[in-house]
DOSEBA-402212 format. One line per field, with one value per residue: residue number from 1; residue in one letter; x, y, z of N, C-alpha, C, O, CB in turn. Coordinates in pm, whole numbers. Glycine has a CB too. Layout:
nr: NUM/...;
rest: A/...;
neast: X/...;
nnorth: Y/...;
nup: Z/...;
caeast: X/...;
canorth: Y/...;
caup: Z/...;
ceast: X/...;
cnorth: Y/...;
cup: Z/...;
oeast: X/...;
onorth: Y/...;
oup: Z/...;
cbeast: X/...;
cbnorth: Y/...;
cbup: Z/...;
END
This chain:
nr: 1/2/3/4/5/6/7/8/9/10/11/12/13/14/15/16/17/18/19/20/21/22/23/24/25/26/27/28/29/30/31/32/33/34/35/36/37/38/39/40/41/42/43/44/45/46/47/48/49/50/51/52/53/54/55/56/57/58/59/60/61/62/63/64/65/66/67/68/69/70/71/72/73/74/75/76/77/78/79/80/81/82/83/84/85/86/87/88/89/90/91/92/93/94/95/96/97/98/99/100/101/102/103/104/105/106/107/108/109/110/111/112/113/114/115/116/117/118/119/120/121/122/123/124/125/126/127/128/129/130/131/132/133/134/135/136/137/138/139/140/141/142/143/144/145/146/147/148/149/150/151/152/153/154/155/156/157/158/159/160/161/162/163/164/165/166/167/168/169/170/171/172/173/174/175/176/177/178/179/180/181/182/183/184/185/186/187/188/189/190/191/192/193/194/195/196/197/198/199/200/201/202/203/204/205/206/207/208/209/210/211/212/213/214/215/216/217/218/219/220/221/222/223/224/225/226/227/228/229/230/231/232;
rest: X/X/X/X/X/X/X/X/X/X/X/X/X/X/X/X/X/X/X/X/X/X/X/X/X/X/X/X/X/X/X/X/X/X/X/X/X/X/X/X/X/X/X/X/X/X/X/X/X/X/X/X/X/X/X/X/X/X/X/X/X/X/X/X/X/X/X/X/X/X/X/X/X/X/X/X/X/X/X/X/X/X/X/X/X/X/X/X/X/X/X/X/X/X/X/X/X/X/X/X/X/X/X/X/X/X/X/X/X/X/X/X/X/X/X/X/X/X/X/X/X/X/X/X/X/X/X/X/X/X/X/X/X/X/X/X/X/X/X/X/X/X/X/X/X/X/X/X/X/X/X/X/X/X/X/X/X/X/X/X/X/X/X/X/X/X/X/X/X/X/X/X/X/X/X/X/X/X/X/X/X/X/X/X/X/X/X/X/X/X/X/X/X/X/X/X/X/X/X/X/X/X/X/X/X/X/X/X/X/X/X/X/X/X/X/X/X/X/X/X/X/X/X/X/X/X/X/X/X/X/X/X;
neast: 2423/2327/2003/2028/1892/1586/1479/1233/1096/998/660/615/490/192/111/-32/-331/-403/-498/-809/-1011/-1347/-1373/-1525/-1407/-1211/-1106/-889/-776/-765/-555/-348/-312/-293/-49/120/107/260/533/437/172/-155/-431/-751/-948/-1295/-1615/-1587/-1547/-1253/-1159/-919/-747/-771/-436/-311/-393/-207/-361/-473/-273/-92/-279/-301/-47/-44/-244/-60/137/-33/-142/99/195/44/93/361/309/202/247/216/56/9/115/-9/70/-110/-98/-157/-452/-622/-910/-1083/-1290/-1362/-1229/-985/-859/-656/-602/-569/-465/-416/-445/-391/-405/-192/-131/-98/-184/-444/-532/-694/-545/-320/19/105/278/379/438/195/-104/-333/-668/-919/-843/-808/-867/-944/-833/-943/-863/-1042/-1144/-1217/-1299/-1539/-1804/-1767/-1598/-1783/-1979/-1966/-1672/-1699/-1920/-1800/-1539/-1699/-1848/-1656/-1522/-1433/-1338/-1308/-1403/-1248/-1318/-1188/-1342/-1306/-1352/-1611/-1525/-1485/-1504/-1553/-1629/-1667/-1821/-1832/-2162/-2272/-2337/-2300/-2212/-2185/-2231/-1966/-2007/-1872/-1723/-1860/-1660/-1596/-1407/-1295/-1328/-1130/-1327/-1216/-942/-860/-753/-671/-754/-936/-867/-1086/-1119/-812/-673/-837/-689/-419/-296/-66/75/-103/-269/-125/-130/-381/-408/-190/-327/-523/-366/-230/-443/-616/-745/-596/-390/-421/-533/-288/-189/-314/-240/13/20/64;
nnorth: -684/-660/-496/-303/-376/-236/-53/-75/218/214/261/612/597/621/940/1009/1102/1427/1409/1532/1724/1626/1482/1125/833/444/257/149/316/567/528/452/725/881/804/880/1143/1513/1511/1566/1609/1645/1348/1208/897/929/755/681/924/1199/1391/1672/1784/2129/2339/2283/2439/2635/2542/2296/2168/2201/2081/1793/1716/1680/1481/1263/1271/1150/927/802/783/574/325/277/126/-65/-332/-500/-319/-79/292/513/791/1005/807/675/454/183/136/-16/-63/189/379/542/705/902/908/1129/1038/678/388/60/-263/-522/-776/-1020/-987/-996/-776/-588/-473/-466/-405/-373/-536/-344/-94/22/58/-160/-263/-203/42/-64/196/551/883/1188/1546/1794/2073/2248/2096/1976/1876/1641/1472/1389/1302/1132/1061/932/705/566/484/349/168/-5/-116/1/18/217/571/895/1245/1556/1861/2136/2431/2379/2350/2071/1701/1420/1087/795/507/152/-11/-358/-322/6/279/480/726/743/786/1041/977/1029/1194/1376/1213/1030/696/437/174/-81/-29/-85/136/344/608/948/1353/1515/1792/1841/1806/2002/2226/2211/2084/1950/1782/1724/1615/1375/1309/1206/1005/865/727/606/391/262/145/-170/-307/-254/-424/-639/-638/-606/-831/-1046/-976/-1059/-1322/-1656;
nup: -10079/-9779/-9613/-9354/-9031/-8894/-8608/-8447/-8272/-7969/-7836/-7678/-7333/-7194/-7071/-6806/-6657/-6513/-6089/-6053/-5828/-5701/-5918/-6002/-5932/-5982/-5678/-5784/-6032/-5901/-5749/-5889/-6094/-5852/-5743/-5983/-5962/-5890/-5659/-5288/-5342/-5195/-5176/-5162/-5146/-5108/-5083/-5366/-5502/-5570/-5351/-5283/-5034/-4891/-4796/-4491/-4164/-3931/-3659/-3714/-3719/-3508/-3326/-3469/-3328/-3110/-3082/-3240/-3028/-2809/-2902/-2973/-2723/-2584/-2772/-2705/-2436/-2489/-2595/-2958/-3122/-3349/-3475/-3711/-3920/-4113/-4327/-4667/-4646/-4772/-4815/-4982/-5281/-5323/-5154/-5029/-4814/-4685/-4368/-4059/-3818/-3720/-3540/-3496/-3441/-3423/-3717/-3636/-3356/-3388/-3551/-3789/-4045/-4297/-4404/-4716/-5035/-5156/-4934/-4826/-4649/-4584/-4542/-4285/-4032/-3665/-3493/-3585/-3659/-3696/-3760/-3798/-3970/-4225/-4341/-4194/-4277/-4503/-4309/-4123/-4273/-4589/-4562/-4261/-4308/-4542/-4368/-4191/-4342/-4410/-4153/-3957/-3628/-3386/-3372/-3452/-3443/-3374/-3398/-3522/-3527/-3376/-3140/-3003/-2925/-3084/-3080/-3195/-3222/-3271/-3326/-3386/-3704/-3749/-3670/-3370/-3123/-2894/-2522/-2327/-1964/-1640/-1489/-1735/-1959/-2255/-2324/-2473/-2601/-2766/-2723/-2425/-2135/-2310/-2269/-2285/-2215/-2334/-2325/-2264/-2464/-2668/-2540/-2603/-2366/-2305/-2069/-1949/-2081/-2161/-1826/-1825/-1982/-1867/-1653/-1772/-1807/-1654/-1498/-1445/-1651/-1841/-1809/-1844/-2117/-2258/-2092/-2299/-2541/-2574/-2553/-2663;
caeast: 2441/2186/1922/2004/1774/1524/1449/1102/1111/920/591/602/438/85/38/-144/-395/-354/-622/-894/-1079/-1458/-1404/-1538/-1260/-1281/-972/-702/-744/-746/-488/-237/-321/-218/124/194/110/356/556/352/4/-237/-565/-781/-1099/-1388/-1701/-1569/-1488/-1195/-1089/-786/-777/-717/-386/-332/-320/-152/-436/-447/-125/-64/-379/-252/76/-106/-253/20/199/-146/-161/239/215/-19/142/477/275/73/294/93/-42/112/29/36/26/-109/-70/-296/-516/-706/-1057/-1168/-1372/-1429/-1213/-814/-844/-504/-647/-475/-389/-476/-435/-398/-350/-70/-233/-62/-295/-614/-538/-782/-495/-181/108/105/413/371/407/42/-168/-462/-752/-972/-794/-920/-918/-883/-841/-956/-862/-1171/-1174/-1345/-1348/-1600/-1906/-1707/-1560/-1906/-2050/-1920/-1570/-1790/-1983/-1654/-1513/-1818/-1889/-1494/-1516/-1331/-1399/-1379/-1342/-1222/-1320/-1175/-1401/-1179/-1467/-1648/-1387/-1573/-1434/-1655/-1559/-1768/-1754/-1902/-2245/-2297/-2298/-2308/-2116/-2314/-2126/-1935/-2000/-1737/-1784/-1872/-1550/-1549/-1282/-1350/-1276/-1193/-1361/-1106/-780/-856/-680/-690/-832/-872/-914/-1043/-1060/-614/-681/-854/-574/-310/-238/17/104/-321/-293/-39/-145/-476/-320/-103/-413/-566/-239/-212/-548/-564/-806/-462/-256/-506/-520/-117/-149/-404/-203/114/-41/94;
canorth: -634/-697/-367/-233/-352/-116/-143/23/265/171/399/703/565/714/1005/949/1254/1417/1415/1664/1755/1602/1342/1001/702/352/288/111/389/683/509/479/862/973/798/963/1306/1525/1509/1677/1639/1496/1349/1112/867/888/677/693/1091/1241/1506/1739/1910/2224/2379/2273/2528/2616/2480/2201/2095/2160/1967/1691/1694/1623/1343/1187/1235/1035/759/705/709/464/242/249/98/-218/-431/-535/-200/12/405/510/920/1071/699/613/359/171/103/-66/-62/329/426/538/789/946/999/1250/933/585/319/-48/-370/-603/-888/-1120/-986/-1002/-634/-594/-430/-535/-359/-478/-537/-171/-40/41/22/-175/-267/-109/42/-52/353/614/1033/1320/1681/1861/2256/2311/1973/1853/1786/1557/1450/1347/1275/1025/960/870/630/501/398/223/60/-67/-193/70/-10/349/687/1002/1353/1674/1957/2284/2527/2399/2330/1959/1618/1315/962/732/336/16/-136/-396/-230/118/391/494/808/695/922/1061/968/1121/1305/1382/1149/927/537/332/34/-133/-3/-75/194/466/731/1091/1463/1631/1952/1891/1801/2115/2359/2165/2096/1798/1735/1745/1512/1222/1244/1125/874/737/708/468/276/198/31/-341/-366/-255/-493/-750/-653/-631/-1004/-1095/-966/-1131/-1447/-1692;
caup: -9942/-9656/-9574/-9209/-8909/-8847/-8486/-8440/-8148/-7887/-7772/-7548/-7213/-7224/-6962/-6673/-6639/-6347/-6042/-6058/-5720/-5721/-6018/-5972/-5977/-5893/-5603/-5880/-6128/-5838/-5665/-6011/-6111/-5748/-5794/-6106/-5916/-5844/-5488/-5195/-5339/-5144/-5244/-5065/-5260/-5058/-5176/-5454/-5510/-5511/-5217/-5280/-4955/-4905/-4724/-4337/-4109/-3797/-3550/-3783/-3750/-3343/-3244/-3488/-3289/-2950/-3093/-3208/-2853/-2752/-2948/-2950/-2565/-2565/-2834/-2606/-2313/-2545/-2774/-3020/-3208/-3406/-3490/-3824/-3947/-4244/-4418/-4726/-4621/-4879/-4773/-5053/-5407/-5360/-5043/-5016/-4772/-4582/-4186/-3995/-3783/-3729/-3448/-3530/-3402/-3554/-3790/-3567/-3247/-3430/-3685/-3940/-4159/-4305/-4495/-4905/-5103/-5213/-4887/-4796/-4522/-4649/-4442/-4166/-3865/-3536/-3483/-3704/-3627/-3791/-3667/-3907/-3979/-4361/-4423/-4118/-4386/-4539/-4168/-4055/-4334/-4648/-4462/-4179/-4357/-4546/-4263/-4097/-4396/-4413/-4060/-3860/-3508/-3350/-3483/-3326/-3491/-3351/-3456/-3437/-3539/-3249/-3022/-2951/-2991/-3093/-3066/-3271/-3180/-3378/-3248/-3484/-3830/-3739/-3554/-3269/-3013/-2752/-2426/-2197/-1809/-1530/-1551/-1888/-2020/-2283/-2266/-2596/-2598/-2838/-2657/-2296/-2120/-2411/-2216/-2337/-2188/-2488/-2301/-2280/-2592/-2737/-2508/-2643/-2273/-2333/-1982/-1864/-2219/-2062/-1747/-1798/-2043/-1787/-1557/-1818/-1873/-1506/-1493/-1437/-1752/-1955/-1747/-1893/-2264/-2291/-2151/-2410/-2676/-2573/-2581/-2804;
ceast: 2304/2138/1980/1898/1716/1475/1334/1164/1017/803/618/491/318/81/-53/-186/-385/-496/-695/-998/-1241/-1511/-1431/-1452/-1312/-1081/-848/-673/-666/-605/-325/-242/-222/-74/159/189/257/396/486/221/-14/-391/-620/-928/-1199/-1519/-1703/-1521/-1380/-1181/-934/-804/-692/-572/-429/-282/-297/-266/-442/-356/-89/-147/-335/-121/32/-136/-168/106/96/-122/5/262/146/-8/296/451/204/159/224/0/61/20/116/0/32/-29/-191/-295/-660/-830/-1105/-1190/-1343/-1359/-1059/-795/-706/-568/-529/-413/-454/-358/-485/-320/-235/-172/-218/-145/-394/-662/-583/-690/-375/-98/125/256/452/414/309/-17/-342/-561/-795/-905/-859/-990/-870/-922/-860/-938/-993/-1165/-1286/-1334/-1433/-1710/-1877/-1634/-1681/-2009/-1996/-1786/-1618/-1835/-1870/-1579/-1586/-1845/-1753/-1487/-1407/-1444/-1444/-1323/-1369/-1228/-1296/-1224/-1340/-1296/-1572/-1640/-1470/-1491/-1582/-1596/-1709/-1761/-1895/-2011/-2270/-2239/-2267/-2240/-2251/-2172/-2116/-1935/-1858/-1786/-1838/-1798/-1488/-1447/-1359/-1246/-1263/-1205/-1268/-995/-855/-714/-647/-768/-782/-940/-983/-1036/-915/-607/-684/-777/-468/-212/-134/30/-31/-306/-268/-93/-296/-444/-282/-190/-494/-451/-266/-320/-545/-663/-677/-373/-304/-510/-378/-89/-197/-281/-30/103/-34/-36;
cnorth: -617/-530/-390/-298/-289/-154/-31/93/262/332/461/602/667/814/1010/1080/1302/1385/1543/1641/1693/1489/1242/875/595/386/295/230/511/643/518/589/933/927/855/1100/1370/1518/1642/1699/1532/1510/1239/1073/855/866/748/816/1108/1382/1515/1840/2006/2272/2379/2399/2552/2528/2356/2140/2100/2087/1814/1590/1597/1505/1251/1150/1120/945/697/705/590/317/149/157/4/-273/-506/-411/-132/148/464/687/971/904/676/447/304/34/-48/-16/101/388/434/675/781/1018/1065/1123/842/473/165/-151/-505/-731/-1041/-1131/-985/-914/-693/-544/-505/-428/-459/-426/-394/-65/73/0/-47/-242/-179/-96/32/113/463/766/1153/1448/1715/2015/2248/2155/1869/1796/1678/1441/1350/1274/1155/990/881/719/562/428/332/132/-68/-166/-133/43/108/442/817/1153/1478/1773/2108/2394/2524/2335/2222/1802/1498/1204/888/550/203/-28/-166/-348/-110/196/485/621/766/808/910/1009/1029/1252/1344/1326/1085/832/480/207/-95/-140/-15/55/340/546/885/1185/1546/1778/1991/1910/1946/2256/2279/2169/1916/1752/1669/1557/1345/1181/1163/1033/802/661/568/386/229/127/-86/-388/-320/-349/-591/-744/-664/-787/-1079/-1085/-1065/-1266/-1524/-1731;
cup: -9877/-9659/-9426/-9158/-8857/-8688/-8454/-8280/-8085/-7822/-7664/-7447/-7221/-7088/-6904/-6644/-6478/-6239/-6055/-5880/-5768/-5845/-5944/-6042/-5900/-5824/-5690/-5922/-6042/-5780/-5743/-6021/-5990/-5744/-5894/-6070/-5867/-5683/-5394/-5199/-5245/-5188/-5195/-5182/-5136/-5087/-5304/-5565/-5457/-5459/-5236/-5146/-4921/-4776/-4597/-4290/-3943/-3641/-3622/-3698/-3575/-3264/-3303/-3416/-3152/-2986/-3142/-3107/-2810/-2766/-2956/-2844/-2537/-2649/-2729/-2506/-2365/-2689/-2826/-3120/-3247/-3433/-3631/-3877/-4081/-4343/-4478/-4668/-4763/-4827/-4817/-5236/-5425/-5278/-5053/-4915/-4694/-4417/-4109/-3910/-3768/-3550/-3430/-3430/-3494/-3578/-3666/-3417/-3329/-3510/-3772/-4073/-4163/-4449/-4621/-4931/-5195/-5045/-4810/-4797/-4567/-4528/-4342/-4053/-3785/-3468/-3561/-3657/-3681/-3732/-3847/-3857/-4100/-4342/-4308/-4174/-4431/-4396/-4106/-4141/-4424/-4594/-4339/-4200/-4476/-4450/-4188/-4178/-4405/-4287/-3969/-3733/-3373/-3450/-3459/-3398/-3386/-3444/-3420/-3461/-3380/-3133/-2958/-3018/-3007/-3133/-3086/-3247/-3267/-3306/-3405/-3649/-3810/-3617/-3468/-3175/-2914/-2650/-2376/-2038/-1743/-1497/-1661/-1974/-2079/-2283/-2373/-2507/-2644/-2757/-2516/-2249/-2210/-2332/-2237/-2299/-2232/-2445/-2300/-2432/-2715/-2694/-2562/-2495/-2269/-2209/-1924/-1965/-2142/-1932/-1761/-1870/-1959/-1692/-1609/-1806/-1756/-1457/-1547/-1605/-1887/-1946/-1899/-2027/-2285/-2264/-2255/-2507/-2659/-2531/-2623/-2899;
oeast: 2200/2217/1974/1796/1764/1439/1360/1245/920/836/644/410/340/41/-166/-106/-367/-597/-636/-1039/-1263/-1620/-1385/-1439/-1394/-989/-754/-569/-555/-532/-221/-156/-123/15/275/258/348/311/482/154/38/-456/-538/-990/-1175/-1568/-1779/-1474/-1356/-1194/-849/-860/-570/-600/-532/-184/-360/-218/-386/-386/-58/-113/-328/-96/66/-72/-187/148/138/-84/33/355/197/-72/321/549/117/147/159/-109/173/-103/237/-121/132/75/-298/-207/-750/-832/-1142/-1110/-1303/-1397/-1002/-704/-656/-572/-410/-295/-573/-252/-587/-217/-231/-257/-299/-171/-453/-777/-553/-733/-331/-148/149/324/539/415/341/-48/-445/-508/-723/-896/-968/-1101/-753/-1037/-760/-1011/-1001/-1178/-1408/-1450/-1424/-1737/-1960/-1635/-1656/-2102/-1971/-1777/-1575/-1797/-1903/-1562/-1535/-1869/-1766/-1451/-1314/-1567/-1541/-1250/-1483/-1112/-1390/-1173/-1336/-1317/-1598/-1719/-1534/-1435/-1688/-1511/-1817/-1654/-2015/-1978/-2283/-2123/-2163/-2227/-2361/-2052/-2207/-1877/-1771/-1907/-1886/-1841/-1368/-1403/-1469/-1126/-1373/-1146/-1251/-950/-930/-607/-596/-887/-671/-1061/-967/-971/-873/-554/-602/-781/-382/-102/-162/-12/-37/-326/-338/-110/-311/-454/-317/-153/-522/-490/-343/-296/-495/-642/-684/-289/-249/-489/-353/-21/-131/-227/16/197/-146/-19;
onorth: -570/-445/-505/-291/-253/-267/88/43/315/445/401/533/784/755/1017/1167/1242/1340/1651/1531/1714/1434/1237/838/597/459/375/281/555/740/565/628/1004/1012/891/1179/1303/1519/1763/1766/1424/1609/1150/1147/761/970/836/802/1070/1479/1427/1950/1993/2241/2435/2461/2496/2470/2279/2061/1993/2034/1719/1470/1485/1411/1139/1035/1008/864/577/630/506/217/32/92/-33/-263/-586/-431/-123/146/465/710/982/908/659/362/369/-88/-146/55/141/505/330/751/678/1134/1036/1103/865/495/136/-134/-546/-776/-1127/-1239/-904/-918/-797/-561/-582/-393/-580/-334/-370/56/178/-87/21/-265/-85/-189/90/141/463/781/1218/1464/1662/2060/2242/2128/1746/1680/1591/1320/1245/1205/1057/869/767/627/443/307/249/19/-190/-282/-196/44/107/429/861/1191/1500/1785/2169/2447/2617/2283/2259/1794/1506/1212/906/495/205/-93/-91/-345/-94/164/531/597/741/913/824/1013/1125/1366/1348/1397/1056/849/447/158/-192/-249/82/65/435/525/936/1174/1661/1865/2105/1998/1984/2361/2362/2223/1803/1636/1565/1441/1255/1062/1058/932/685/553/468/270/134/43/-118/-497/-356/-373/-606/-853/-765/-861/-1172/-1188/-1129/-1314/-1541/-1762;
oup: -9923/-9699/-9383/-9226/-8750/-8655/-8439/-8202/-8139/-7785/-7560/-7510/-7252/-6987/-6954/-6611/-6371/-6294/-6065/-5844/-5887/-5865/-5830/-6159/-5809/-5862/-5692/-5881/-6072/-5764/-5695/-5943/-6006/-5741/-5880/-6134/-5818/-5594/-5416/-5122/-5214/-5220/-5177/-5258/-5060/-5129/-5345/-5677/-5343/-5534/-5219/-5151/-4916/-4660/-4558/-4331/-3853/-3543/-3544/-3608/-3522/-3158/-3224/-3429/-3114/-2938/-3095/-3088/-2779/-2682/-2948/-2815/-2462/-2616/-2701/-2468/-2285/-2811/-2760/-3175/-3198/-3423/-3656/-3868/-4152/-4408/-4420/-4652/-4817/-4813/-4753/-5297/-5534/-5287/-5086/-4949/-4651/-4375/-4117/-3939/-3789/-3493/-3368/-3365/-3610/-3502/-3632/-3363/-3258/-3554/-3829/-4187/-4078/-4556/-4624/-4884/-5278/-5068/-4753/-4878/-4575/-4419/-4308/-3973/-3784/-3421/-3601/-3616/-3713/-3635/-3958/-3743/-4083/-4311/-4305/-4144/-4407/-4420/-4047/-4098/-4355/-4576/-4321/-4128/-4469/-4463/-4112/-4135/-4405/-4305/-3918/-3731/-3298/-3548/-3444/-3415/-3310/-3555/-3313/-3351/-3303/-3055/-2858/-3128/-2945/-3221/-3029/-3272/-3297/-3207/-3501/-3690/-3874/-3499/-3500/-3171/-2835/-2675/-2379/-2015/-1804/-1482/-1686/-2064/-2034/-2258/-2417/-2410/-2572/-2722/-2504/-2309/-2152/-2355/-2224/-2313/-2192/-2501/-2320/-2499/-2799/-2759/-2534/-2486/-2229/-2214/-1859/-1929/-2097/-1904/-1699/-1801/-1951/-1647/-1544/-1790/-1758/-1371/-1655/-1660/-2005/-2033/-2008/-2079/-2351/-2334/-2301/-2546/-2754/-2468/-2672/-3016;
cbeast: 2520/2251/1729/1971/1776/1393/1590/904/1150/1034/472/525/541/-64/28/-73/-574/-274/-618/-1023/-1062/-1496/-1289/-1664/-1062/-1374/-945/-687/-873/-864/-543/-246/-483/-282/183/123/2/377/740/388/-101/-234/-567/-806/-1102/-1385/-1846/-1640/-1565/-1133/-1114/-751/-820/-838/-365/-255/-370/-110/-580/-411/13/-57/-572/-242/165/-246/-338/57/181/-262/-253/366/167/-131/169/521/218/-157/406/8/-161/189/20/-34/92/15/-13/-297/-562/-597/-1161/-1277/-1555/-1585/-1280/-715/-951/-382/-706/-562/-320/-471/-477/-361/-470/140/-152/87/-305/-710/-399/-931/-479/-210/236/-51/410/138/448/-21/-172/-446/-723/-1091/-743/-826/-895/-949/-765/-1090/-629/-1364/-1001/-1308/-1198/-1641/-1935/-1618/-1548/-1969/-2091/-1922/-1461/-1898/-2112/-1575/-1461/-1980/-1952/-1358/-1499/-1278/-1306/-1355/-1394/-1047/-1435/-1063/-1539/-969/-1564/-1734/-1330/-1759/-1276/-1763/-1459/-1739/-1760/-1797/-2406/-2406/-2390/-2424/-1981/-2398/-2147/-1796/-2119/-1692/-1730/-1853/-1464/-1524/-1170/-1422/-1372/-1078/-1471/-1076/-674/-835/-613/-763/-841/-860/-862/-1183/-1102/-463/-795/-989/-539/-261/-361/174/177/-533/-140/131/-115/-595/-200/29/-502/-621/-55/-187/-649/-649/-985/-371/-250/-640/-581/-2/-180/-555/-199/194/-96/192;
cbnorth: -498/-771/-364/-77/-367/-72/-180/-85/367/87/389/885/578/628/1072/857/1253/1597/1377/1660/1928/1724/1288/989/738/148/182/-5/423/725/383/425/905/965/673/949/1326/1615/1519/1800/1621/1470/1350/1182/679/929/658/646/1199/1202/1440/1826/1885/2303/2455/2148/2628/2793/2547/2229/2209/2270/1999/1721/1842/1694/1322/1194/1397/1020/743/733/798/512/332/367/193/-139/-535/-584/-95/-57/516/375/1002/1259/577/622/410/135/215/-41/-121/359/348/561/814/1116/869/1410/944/537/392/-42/-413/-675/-936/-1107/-871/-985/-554/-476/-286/-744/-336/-398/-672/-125/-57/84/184/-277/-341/-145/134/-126/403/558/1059/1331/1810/1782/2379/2425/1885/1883/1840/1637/1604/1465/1382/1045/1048/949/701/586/440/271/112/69/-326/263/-106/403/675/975/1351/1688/1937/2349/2468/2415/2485/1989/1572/1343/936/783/312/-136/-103/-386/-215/131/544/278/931/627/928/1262/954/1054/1300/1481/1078/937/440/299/32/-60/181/-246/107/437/711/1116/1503/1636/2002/1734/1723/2129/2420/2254/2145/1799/1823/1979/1553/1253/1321/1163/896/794/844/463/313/298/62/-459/-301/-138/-580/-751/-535/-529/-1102/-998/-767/-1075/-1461/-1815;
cbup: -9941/-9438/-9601/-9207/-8831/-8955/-8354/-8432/-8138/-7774/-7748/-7595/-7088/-7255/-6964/-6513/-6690/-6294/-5918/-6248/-5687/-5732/-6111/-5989/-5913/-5972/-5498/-6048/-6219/-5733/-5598/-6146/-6104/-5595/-5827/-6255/-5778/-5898/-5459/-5214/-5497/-4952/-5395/-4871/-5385/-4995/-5123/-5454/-5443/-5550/-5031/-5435/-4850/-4917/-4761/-4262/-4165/-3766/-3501/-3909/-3881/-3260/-3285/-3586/-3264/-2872/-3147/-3265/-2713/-2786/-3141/-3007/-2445/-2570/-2973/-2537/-2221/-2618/-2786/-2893/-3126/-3554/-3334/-3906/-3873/-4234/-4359/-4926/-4470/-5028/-4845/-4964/-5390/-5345/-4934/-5199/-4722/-4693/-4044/-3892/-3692/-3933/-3376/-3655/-3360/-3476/-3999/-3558/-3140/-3322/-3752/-3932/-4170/-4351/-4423/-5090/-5204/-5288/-4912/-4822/-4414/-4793/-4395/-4119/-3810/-3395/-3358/-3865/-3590/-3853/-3621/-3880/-4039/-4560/-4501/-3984/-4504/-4632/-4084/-3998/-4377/-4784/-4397/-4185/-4395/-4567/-4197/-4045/-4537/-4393/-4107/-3901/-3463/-3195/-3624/-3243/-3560/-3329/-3422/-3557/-3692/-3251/-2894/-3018/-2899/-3178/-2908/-3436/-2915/-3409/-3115/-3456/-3923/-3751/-3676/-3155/-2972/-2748/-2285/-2174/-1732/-1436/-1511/-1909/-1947/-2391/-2171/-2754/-2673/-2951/-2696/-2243/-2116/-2558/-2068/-2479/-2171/-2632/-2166/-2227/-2590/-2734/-2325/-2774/-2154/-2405/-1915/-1997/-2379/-2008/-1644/-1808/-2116/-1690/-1536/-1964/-1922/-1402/-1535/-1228/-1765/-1952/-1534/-1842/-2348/-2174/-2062/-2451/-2730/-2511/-2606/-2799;
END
């Protein structure tokens, strides 16, 4: 009589350590680890460090709101871009940061990014948003320089400490500050028509917000990019 088939049992799956705040990862590894995290963390690689940041809080979170009213009014009014919130974006080699929001062009107009068979947002957004409280060192500093080196084209920091916005725009290699006008609005360069109050901005005056929005939309240099982009 025959011995039994032993059928080996196959190994436990090795545990994936979790993230630790300030370790150095390259993107794959950081980027596998944070999927195995549990639901609700968040953790962002910037050159090459990871950032667990700390609990949003209420000014946080109502200035973030405004700007998404912004940038999805101004998506509504330019087919051709899409607006993307709190989506990892993966830079690169060293880079997976999650921006408070982002503001892209579709690959098909001329977007530097494109959605992967994973569902994430890879490549440089044409604009990318940071509201910043504790974390504007990091804000100004290596996310900064992460995204310039990536090839973000502008890049919009709300400073809530001192109630100031700064809008950063591409010459050449380097992010250089874009001014406001005469009447303090600023102008993207990128988005024709993107025009922003930041004083509605920093009262969370939504209506102050739109209308100067709508003021860009209605300019003939918006007519003109919406025909561009619908262009075949």
């Amino acid at each position: 009589m025959s011995e039994p088939t032993t059928i080996p049992t196959p190994a436990a799956p090795k545990e994936m350590p979790p993230l630790r705040d300030g370790e150095r990862l390259d993107q794959p590894t950081f980027h596998q680890r944070y999927e195995a995290m549990p639901p609700g963390t968040r953790a962002e690689l910037i050159g090459g460090v990871v950032y667990m940041p700390s609990p949003l809080k209420a000014s946080h979170g109502e200035i973030h709101g405004e700007l998404m009213a912004w940038l999805k009014g101004y998506k509504a009014r330019t087919p051709g871009t899409r607006v993307f919130d709190n989506a990892t974006t993966i830079l690169g080699a060293e880079g997976e940061p999650q921006p408070d929001a982002s503001l892209c062009l579709l690959p098909e107009c001329g977007g530097q990014t494109h959605i992967d068979e994973q569902d994430y947002l890879r490549g440089a957004p044409e604009l990318v948003a940071e509201v910043s409280h504790s974390s504007e060192d990091i804000d100004l500093g290596q996310k900064l320089l992460d995204y310039q080196q990536a090839g973000v084209r502008e890049y919009l920091v709300v400073l809530l400490r001192r109630q100031q916005v700064r809008w950063f725009v591409r010459r050449g290699t380097e992010f250089m500050d874009l001014l406001p006008g005469p009447d303090g609005f600023f102008r993207s360069e990128v988005f024709p028509g993107l025009w922003l109050d930041p004083q509605a901005l920093m009262k969370t005056d939504t209506l102050r917000l739109l209308e100067i929005l709508n003021q860009g939309l209605a300019t003939p240099e918006h007519a003109a990019f919406v025909a561009r982009l619908r262009r075949p």
